[in-house]
N, C-alpha and C positions, 0 to 999 in steps of 0.2 A: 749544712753541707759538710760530710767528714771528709776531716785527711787523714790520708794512709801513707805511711811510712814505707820507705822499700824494702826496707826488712820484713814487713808483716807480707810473706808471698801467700799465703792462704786468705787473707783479707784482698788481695791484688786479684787472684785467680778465681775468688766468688764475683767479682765487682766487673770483669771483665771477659771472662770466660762461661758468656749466656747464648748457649744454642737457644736456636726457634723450638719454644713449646706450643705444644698445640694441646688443646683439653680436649680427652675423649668424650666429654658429655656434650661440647659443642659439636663438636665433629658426626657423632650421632643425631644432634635433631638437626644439622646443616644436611646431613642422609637422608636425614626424613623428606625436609622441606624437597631438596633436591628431586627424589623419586616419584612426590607427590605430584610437583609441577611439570615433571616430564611425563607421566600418566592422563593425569587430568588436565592439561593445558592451561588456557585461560580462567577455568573455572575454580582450579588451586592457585593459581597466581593473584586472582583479583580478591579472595578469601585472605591468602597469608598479607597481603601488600593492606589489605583492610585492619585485620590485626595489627600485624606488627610495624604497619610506617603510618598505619591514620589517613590513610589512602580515602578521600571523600570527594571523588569526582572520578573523569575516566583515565584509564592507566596511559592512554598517550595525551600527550599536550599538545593541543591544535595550535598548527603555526600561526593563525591571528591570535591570539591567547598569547604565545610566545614576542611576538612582536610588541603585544600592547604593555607588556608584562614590562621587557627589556627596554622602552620607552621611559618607564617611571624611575629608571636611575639614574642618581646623581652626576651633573656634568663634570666632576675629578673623579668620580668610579669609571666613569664610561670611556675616559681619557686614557685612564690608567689601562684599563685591561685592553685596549687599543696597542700601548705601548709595550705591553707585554706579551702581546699577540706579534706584533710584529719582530719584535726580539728573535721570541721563539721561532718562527716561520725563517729566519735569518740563517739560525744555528740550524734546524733541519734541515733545511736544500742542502747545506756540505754534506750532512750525513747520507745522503740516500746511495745506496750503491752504486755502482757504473756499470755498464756491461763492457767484454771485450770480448777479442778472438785471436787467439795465439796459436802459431804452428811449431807442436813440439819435434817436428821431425818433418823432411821434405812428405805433402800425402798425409799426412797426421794433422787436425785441428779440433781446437776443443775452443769452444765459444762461455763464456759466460751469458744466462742469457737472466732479463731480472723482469719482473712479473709484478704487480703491486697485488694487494689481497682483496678480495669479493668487498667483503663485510666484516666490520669492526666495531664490535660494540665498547665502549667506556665508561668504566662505573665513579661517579662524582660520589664522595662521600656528604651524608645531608645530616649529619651528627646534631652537635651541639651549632654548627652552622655551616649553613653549603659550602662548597669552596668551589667556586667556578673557576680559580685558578689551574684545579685539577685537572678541568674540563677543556682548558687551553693546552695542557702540558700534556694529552692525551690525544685530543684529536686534531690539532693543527700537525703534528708530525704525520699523523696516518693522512691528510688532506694532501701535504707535500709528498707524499713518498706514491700519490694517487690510488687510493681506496677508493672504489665504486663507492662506497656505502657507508657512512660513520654516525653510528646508532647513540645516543647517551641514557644511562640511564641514575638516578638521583630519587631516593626515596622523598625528598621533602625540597623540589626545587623551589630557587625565590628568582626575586628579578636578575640577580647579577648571575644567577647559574645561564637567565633563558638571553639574556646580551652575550653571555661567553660562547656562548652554542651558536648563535647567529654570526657572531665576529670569526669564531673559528668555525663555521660553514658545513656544522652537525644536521645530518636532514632530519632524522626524529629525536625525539626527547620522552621517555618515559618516566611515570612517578612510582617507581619502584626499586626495592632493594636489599639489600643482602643477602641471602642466599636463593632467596625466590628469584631476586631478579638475575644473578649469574648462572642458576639453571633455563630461566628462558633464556637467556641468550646463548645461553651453549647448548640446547634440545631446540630451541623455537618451540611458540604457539602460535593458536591462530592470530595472534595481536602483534605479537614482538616475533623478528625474522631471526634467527639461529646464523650466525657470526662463524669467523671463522678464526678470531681471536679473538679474548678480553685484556683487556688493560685496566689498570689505574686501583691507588690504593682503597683499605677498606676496613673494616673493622673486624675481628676475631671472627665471626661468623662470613663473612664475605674473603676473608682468607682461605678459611675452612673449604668452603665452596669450591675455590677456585683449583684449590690441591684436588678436591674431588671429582671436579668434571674435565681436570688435566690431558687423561689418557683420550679423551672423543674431543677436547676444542681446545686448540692452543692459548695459551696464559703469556702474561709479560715475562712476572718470574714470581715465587711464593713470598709473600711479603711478612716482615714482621714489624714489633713498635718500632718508631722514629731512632734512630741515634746520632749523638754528638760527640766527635772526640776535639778539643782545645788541645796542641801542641803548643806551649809556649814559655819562653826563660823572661822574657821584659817587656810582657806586653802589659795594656792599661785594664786592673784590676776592675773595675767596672763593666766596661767593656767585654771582658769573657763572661763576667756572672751574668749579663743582659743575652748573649748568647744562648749560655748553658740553661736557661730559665726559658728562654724564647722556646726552644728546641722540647722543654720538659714541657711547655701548656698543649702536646698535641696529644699526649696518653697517660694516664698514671703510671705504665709500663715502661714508659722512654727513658731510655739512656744518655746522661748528661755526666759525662767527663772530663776534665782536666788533666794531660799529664804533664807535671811542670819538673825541671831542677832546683827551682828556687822553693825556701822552703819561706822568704817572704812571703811572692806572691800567691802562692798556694794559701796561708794567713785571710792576705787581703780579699782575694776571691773569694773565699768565705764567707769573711765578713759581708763583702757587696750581693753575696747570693740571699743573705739572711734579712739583710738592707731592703732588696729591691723586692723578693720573693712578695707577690701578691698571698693576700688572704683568702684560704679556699680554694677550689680550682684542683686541677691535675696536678699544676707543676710541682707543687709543693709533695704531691706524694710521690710522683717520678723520681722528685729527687732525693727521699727518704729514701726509696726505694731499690732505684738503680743509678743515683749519681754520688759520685765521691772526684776526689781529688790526690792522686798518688803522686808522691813527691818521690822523683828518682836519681838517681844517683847522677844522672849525663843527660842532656839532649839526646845525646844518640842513643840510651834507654829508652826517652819517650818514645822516640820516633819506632825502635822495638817495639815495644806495646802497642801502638797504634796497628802496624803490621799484622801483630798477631791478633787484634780485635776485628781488622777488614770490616772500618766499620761505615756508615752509610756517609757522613759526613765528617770531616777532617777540617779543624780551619788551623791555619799556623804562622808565622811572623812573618816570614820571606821563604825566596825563593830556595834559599839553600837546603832548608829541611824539605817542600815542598819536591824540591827533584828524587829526594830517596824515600818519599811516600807512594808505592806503587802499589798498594792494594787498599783502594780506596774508592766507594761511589762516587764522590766530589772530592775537591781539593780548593778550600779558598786559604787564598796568598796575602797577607798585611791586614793592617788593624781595620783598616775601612773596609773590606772584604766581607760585611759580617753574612750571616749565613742565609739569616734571613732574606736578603735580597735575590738568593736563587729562586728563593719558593716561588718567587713571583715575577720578576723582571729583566734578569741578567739576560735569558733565552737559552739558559743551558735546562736543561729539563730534570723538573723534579722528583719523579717517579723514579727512584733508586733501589739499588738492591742491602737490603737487612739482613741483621742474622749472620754476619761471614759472609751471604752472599757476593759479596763483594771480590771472594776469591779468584772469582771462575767468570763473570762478568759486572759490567758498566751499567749503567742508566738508561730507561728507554730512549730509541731513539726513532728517527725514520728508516734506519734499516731493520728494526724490526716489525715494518709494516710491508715487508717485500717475502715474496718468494726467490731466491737461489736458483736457476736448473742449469746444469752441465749440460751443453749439446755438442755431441763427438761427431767428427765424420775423418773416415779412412777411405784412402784411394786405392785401388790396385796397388800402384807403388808402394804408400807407405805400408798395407800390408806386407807386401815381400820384405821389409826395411824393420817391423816391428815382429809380425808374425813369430818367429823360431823365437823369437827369447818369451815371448808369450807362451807359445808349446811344450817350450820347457820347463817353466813354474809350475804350468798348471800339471805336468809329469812328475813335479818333485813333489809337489802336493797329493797325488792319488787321483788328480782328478781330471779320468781320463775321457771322459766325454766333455769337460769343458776344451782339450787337446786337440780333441777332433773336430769340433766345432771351430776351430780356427783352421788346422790342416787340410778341411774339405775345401777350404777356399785357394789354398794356393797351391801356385804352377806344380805340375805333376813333372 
């Protein structure tokens, strides 16, 4: 794990200053597959899903299949994602919108009115190993927030994907994925229904996808690798490298940083990342890669950098730095905090925004399983009360059939 000095600011600004890359040559055959399976339907879908997930049975998974499947796991797995399920389902109900109705003027009312969505499909990453945790932190929100419909879909489900689907109350399960399966659910075939949003993380290619079929079916938000930023002046050197290693075994691409004042611990973190650093695997080139350890001049510098990184995950000592961390996916607070325990059981959800995303929004949540609609209603009255200052905009504007379209209404 290198340290970087705060003097080296060109070492600082390659190490932390990583927009979302996307590769044209993936983006091209996610095109391809994409066009394919919106053309040909099930007949490119059940083709690619054979190819490239090893697809050797049918592309939906019959719910007795599912049940029998979800039955053979372990009674502390089936405990646990119980526990994590109801977590989550906790932190969702506060999230779902409210409706109301307000009168902005005697005659004037504008209602908020909130809607849940058709269909929502969620894609479980089936990598190196399923994570049905995804499959909780995806469609138990859309369940609370009341979707008719919540789809999953997972190129190489196992038992703990088809228990996470049944605990959190997913009516189908498909064995498909990455950009095949984000095209059926954003075109539909005759097998998989067409959605009206996708959720949940994915790999370079299932990214790709999602940016592509954005403009015809709503997405969560463009996702990129994992990141960690560590805030801390005394905390236990062990303790962050187990973090920052945690956080590196999800990509070679992930980002794993420390920003400390001490140029001790910044030392010992090192040493414990070289310590603990499994043989082989991602993390170890994650952290070649994109993790370093910048030692700066103030706490109140890290917490800069952290800022200007808007990065997916933040963990930091206390409360104090914690209130001036405001662009941030997460925020965990003290040494027992660690991060890992969002991934799966706090109930804050962990499908966050990468890349900067962070700037502009938070974490999926249940209000992004809702529709929004304003509904207005004007009376006689409040027309005479609104009307003239109405008339008059739309006059300083030019625009004088919107003018009149208000003025044929009132008193002559």
């Amino acid at each position: 794990m290198r340290v970087i000095s705060a003097n080296d600011k060109l070492a600082i600004a390659q190490l932390i200053d990583k927009s979302m890359r996307r590769d044209p040559a993936i983006l091209r055959r996610a095109r391809r597959i994409i066009e394919d399976v919106r053309t040909r339907g099930d007949d490119a879908l059940l083709e690619h899903a054979r190819k490239l997930d090893g697809l050797d049975g049918p592309i939906e998974v019959p719910r007795g299949e599912m049940k029998r499947l979800a039955g053979t796991v372990g009674r502390d797995v089936r405990e646990a994602i119980r526990l994590a399920a109801r977590n989550i389902e906790r932190v969702a109900t506060r999230q779902v919108p409210r409706g109301w109705r307000l009168d902005t003027t005697p005659g004037v009312s504008i209602e908020q009115r909130i809607t849940a969505l058709d269909r929502v499909g969620c894609y479980v990453p089936g990598g190196r190993y399923p994570l049905p945790s995804s499959l909780l932190m995806t469609a138990i929100p859309a369940r609370v927030a009341g979707v008719g419909q919540v789809v999953a879909v997972c190129p190489r489900p196992d038992a703990t994907v088809m228990l996470a689907a049944l605990v959190a109350g997913v009516d189908r399960v498909f064995q498909i994925g990455g950009a095949q399966a984000i095209a059926a659910l954003a075109y539909g075939t005759e097998c998989v229904p067409r959605v009206d949003k996708i959720v949940g993380p994915g790999n370079a290619y299932v990214a790709a996808a999602k940016a592509l079929v954005a403009g015809d079916c709503a997405i969560d938000f463009f996702a990129g690798p994992s990141e960690i930023v560590v805030i801390s002046a005394k905390g236990n050197a062990a303790w962050i490298a187990a973090d920052l290693i945690a956080q590196a075994e999800h990509d070679p691409e992930a980002r794993a940083i420390l920003l400390t004042p001490s140029i001790r611990l910044a030392a010992a973190v090192a040493r414990e990342c070289d310590r603990q650093l499994p043989a082989g695997g991602p993390a170890g080139l994650a952290l070649a890669r994109n993790g370093g350890i910048v030692v700066t001049r103030s706490l109140a510098a890290a917490i800069a950098l952290s800022q200007r990184i808007a990065p997916e995950h933040v963990v930091c000592d206390d409360d104090r730095v914690a209130s001036q961390l405001t662009v941030a996916g997460t925020v965990f607070v003290g040494a027992h905090s660690a991060q890992a325990l969002g991934d799966y059981v706090t109930g804050s959800n962990h499908v966050l925004p990468t890349s900067g995303t962070a700037r502009s929004r938070g974490g999926l949540s249940a209000a992004d399983f809702v529709r929004t609609t304003s509904v207005q209603r004007v009376t006689p009255r409040g027309l005479r009360r609104i009307g003239p200052a109405a008339v008059a905009i739309a006059r300083a504007e030019g625009l004088t059939g919107h003018a009149e379209s208000i003025t044929i209404r009132l008193p002559r």
